[in-house]
N, C-alpha and C positions, 0 to 999 in steps of 0.2 A: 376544444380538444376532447377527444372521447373519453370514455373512463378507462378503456383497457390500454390507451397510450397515455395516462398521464400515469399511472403507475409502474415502477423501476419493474424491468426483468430479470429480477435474480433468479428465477430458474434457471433462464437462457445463460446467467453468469455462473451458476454451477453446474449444468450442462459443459460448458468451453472448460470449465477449469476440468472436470473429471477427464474430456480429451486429453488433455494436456497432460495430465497425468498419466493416464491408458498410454499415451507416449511415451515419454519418461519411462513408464516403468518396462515396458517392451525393451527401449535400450540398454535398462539397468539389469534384465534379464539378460539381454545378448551379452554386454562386458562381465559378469558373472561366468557364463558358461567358457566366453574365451580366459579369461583369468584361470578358470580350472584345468579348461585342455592346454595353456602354456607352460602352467609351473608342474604338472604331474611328471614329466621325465628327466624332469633337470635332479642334478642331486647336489646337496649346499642351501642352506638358508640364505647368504648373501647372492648367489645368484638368480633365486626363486624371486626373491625380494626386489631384485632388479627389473627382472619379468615380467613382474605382475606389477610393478609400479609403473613401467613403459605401456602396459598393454591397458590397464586401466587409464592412464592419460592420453592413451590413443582412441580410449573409447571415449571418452568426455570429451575430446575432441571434435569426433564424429556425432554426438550427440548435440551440440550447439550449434556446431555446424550445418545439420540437416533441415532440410527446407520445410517438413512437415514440422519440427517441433518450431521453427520463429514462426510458419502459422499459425501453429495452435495456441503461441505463446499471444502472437499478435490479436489473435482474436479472442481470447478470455480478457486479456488486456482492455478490449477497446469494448466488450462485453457491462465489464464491470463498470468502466468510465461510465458508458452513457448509460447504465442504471442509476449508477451514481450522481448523475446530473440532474436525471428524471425525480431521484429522491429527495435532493439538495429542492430543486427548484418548489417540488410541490410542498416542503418543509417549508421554508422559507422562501414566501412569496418576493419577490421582488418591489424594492419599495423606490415610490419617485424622489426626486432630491425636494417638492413640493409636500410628500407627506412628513418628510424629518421635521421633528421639532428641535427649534434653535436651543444650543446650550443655557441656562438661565448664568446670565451676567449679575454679576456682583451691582448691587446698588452703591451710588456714592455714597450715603449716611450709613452703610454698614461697616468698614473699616473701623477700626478703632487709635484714633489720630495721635493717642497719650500713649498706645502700649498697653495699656493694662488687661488681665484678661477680665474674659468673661464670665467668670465662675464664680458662683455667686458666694461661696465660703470662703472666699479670700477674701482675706480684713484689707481695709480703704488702706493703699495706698504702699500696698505690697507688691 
């Protein structure tokens, strides 16, 4: 493997995520500017408040819904994973079931058959 592919791309991951964002914030700009021009000629707090509460969840509606943001979402997403693979892997090598060493098992003569502990300031027989 070369050296510039064994190393994760988190530029390319903060690159996707800053799209996604640049996204994001374009919509959160549009549902801002509509929230202003629906509730400006109404008159009443309770029905401004209704207004802007439909048009705001019509706008987050539209916003998850749109095919640019589940790409942008999809690709920072899938950005990060395989950096993250790349970083896991070259952290931690991958080890064979042949280089694990075996748990150390208890010897039979180390049990202590009477109970008593091991401590050696305990008087015999306590």
């Amino acid at each position: 493997m070369s050296e510039k592919s064994s190393q994760a791309d988190w530029q390319g991951v903060g690159d996707s995520v800053k799209e996604l964002g640049r996204k994001l914030k374009e919509h959160a700009s549009d549902a801002q500017d509509a929230i202003k021009s629906t509730s400006a000629p109404l008159s009443g707090v309770a029905a401004q408040v209704g207004v802007v509460f439909k048009t705001g969840l019509a706008k987050l509606d539209e916003t998850v819904s749109d095919p640019a943001i589940g790409a942008a979402a999809r690709g920072a997403t899938g950005k990060f994973l395989d950096a993250l693979k790349v970083q896991l892997g070259a952290a931690q090598p991958a080890e064979s079931s042949a280089e694990k060493p075996e748990p150390a098992a208890e010897k039979p003569g180390d049990e202590n058959p009477e109970g008593q502990h091991n401590n050696p300031r305990a008087s015999p027989g306590a």
